[in-house]
C-alpha positions as CSV (number, residue, x, y, z in Angstrom):
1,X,0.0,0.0,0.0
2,X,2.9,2.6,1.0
3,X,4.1,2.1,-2.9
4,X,0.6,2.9,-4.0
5,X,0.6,6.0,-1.8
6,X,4.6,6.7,-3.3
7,X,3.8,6.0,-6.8
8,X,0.6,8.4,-6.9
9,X,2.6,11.3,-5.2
10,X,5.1,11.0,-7.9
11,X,2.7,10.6,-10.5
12,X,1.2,13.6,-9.3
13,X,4.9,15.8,-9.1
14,X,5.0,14.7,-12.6
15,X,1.9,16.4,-13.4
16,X,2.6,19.3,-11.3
17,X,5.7,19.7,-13.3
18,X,3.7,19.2,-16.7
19,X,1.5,21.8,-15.7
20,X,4.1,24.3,-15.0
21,X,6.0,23.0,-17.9
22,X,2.5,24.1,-20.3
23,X,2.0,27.2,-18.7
24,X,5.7,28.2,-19.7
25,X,4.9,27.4,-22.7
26,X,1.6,28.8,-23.0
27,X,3.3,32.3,-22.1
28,X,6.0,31.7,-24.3
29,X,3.6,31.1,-27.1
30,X,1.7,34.8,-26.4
31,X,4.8,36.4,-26.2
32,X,6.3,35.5,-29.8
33,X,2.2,36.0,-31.3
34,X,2.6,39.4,-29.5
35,X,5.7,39.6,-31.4
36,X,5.1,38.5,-34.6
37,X,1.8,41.0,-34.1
38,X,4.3,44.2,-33.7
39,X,6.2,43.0,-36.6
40,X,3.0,43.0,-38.8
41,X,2.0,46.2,-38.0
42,X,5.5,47.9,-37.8
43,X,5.8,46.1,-41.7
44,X,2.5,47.8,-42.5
45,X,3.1,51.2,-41.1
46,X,6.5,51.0,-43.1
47,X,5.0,50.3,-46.4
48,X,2.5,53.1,-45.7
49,X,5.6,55.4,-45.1
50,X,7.0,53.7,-48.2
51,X,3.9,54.4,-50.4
52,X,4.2,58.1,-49.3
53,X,7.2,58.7,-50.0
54,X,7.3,57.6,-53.8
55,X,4.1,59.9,-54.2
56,X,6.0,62.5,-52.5
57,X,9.2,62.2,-54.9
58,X,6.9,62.1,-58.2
59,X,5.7,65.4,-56.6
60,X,9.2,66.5,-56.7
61,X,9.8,65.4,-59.6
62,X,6.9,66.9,-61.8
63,X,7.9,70.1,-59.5
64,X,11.3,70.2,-60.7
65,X,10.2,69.6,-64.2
66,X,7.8,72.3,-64.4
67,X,10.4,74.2,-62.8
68,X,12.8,73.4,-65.6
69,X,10.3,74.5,-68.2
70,X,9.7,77.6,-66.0
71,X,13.3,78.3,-66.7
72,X,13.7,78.0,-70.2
73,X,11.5,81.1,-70.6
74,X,14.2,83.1,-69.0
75,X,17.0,81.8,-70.9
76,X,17.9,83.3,-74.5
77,X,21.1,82.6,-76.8
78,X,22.3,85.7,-78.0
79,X,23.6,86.9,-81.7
80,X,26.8,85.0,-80.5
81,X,25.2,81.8,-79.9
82,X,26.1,81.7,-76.4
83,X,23.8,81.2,-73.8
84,X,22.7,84.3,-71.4
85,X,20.5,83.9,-68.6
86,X,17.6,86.5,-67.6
87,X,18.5,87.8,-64.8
């Protein structure tokens, strides 16, 4: 009977130790979703910044075209055929 007893307190430090064991785990397990969560939406905002700043360098770029074009108003080539600028 006293192995009985012996044998079902062990059993039952084995599944004290399982439980502990799963819980680990189970935190373990929330922190790399929370994780992997973060990274999502640090990968989104990123591609959001990403998006806005191609828009914002075609911006600049038509800008500096226009710009360019502006320019060419101001600029004349003299009897010489050398180039003066407006100024």
């Amino acid at each position: 009977m006293q192995d009985i007893v012996q044998s079902v307190r062990k059993v039952s430090v084995v599944i004290s130790e399982m439980t502990s064991a799963s819980t680990a785990t189970t935190s373990s397990t929330a922190q790399v979703s929370q994780a992997i969560d973060d990274l999502d939406q640090m990968t989104q905002q990123n591609t959001a910044l990403v998006e806005e700043s191609t828009a914002a360098a075609e911006r600049l770029r038509m800008q500096a075209y226009q710009l360019a074009q502006a320019v060419t108003a101001f600029i004349f080539v003299n009897r010489s055929n050398t180039i003066n600028y407006f100024t």
